[in-house]
C-alpha positions in Angstrom: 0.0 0.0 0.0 1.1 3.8 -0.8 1.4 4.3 2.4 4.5 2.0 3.6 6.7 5.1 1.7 5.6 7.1 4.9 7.3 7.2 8.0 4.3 8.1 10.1 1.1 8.9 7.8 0.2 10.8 10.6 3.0 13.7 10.4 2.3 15.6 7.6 5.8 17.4 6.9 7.3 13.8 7.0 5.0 12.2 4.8 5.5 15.1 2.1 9.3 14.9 2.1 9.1 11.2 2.3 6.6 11.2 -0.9 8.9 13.6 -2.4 12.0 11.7 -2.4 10.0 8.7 -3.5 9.0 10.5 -6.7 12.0 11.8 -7.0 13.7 8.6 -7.3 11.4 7.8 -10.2 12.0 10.9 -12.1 15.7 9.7 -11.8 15.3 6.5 -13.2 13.2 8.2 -16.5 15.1 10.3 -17.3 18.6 8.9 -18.0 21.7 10.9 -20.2 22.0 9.5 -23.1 25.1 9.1 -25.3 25.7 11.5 -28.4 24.4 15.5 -28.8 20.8 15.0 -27.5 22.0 14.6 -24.2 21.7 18.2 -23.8 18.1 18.3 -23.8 18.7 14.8 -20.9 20.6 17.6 -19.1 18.0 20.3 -19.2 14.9 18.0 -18.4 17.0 16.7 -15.1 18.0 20.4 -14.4 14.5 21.9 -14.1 12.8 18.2 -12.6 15.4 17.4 -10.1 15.6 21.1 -8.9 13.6 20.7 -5.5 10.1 22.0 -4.6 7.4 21.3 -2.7 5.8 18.0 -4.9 2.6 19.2 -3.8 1.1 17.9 -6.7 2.6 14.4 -6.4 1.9 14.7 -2.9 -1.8 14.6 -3.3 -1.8 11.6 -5.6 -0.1 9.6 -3.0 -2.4 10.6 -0.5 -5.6 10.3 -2.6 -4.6 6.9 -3.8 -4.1 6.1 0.1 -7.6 5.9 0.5 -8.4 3.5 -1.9 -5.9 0.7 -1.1 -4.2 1.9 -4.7 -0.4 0.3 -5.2 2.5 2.2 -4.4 4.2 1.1 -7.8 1.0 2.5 -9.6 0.6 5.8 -7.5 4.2 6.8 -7.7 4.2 6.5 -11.4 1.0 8.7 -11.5 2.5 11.2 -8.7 5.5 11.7 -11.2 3.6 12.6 -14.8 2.3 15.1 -12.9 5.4 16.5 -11.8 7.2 16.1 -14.9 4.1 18.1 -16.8 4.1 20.5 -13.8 7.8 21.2 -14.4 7.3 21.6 -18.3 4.7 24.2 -17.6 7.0 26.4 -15.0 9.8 25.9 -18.0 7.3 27.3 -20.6 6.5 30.0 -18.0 9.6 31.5 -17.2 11.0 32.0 -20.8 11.1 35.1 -22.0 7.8 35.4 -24.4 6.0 34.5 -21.1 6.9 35.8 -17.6 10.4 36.2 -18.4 11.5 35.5 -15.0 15.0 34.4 -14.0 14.8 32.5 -10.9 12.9 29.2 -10.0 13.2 27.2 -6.8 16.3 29.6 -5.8 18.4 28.9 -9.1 19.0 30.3 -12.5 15.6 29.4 -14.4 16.1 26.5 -17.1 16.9 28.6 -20.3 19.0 31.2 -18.5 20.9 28.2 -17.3 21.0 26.9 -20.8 19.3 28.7 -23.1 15.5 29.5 -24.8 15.9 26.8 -27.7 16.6 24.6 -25.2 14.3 24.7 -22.5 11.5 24.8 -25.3 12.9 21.6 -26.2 12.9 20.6 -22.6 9.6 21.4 -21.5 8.0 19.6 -24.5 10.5 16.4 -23.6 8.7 16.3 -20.4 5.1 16.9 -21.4 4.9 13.7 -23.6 6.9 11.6 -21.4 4.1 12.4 -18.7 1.9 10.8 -21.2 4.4 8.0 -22.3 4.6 7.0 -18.2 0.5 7.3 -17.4 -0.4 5.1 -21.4 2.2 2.5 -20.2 0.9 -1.0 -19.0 3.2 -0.6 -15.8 1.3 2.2 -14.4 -1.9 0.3 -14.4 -2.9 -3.4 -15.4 -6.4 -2.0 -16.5 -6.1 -0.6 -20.2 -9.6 1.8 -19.3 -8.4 3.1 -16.4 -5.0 4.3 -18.6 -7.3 5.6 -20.9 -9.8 7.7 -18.2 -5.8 9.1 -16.6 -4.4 10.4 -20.1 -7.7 12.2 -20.6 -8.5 14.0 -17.6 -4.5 15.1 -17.4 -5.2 16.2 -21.3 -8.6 18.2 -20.5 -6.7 19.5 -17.1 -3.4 20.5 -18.9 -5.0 21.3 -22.3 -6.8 24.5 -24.0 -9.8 24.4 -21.7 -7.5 24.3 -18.6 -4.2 25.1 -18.1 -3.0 26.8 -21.4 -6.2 27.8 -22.0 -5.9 29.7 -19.1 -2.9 30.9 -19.7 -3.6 33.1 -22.9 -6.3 34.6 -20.4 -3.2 35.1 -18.0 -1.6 36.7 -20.2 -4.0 39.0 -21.7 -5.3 39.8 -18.1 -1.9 41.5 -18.1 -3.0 44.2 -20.1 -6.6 44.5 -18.1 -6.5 45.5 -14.3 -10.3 45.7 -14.0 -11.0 41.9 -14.3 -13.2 41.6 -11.2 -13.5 38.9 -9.1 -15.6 36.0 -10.6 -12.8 36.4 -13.5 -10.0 36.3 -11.1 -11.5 33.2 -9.6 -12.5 31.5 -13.2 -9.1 31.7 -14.4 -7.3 30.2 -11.1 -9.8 27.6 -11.3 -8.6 26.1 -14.4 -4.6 27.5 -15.1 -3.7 25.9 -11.2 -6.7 24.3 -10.0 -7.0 22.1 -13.0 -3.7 20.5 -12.2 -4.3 20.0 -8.5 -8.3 18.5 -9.5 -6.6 16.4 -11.4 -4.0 15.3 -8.5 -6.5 14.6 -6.2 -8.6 12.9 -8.3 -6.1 10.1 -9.7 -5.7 7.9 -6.7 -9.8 7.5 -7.0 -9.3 7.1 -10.8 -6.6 4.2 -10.1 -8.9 3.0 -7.5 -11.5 2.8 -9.4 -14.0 4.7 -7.1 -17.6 5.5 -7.4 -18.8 8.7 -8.5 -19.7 10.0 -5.5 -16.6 10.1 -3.7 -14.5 11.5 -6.7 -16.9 14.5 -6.8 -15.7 14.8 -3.2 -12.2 14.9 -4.2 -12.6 17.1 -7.0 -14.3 19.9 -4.7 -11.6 19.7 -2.1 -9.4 20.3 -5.0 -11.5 23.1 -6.0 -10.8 24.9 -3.0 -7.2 24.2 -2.3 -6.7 25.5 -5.5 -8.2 28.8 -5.4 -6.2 28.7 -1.7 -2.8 28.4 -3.4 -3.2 31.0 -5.6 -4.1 33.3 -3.3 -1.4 32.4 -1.2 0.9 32.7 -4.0 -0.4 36.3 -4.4 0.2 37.1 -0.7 3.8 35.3 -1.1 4.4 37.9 -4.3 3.1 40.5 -2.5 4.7 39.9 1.5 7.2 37.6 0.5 11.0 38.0 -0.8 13.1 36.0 -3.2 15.4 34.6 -0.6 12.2 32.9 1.0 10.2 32.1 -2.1 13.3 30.5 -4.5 11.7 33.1 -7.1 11.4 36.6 -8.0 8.3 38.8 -6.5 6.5 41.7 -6.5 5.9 41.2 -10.5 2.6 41.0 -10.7 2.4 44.8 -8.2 4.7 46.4 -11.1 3.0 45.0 -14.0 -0.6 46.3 -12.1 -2.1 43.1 -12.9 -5.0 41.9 -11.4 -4.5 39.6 -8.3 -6.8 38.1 -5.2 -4.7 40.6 -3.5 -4.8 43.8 -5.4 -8.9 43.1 -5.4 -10.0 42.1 -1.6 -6.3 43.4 0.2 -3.7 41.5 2.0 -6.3 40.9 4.7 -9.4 39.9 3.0 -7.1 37.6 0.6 -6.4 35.9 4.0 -9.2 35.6 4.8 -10.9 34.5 2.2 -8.0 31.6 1.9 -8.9 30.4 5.5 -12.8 30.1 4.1 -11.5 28.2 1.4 -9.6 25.9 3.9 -12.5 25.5 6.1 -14.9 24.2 3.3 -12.5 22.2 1.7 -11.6 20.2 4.7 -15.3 20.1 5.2 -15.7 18.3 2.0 -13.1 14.9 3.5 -16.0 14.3 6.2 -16.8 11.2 4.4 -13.4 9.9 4.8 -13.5 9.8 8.2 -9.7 9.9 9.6 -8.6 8.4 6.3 -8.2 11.8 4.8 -6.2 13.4 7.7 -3.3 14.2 5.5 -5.2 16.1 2.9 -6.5 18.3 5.8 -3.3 18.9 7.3 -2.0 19.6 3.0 -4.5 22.0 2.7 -3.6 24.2 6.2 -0.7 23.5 4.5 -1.2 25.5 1.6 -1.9 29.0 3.4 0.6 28.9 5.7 4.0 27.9 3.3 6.6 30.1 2.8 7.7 29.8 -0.8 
């Protein structure tokens, strides 16, 4: 069972660095450096997926798939597509056509440490080996349940969610007055997609009604919209030293944020709300789900 990787599944700090390191180990052993001139691109990939971070994503696979007895062999595999497509998408979004930033988890950003060519190349590399890992027979014996995990990552990661969402991202750049409900419609699907998605796949795996995935996938809802706002109050209150990447952007570009709307303190609290309800939506799983409460307190309080 997934959770023989933890320590104590009842410590939540220990079980994420414990589920990180697992995943880690994975990402390792898929991405090797080959022999001959495309080991550069090798070299990139393990540069930006090896670079650290939270794993949150991962994180709430593992712990998802916990509840439903899933594997550890087929959760970990899950746990890493979505980190290696995670990774592709903070490649894509530090280049310079995008947010043109030049620090990610505390180090040069993939294509300053290389360079733009390169991390394109990169980020696409680990896109469709997300894929490659989730189609393959070793991630599940079950053919259909393959099939349901490539298509909810594609819709999640696709034009109707996360690069969808993206283009509005960007064009929101130009438009401070978005109001609320568009704030909160775009968050939902450029980094709530993602995280549904995560918390989602160990029921997926599991093969579990209906009823308890919609669960899931309203918890997720609301971590979601938590995390962004506490990445606003991080780019807003926080510095790079603590947050491994550069802030106050979105202040200087005057773009729209949770924060520059409701103001550092209704932000808060409005991520506490989201907290409360979406720990309110695990009462089904009894103590079972005592790590996705303690993940999303989790989620508000971080540092970086």
């Amino acid at each position: 069972m997934i959770s023989d990787i933890w320590s104590d599944p009842r410590d939540f700090k220990t079980s994420l660095a414990e589920s990180a390191r697992a995943v880690e180990v994975v990402m390792d052993q898929l991405i090797p450096v080959p022999d001959g001139p495309e080991a550069r691109v090798h070299e990139a990939m393990r540069y930006a997926i090896l670079a650290g971070g939270k794993r949150l994503r991962p994180f709430l696979v593992l712990a998802g798939s916990a509840l439903f007895g899933v594997s550890q062999r087929s959760a970990l595999r899950v746990a890493t597509a979505i980190e290696l497509l995670h990774t592709y998408s903070l490649i894509h979004d530090d280049l310079p056509a995008m947010d043109n930033s030049d620090l990610r988890r505390g180090k040069p950003t993939c294509h300053k440490a290389f360079d733009d060519a390169t991390a394109i190349l990169a980020g696409d590399a680990l896109l469709t080996l997300a894929f490659e890992v989730l189609a393959d027979a070793e991630t599940h014996g079950d053919p259909a349940v393959r099939c349901e995990l490539v298509t909810a990552l594609a819709k999640a990661s696709g034009a109707v969610g996360m690069v969808g969402c993206q283009m509005i991202d960007i064009l929101a750049e130009s438009d401070p007055t978005l109001d609320i409900g568009e704030i909160t419609r775009l968050q939902r699907l450029k980094t709530g997609a993602l995280i549904a998605f995560s918390s989602e796949a160990g029921a997926i795996l599991g093969k579990a009604p209906l009823d308890l995935r919609r669960v899931l996938v309203a918890y997720a809802h609301d971590i979601g919209l938590a995390f962004q706002i506490a990445d606003d109050l991080l780019d807003t209150e926080g510095t790079a030293a603590e947050t491994g990447k550069s802030v106050g952007r979105d202040a200087v570009a005057g773009k729209a944020t949770f924060v520059s709307i409701l103001g550092i303190e209704g932000a808060r609290a409005q991520a506490e709300a989201l907290v409360e309800q979406a720990t309110n939506h695990l009462e089904v799983f009894a103590d079972k789900a005592a790590l996705l409460r303690d993940c999303a307190r989790y989620i508000i309080e971080r540092k970086s």
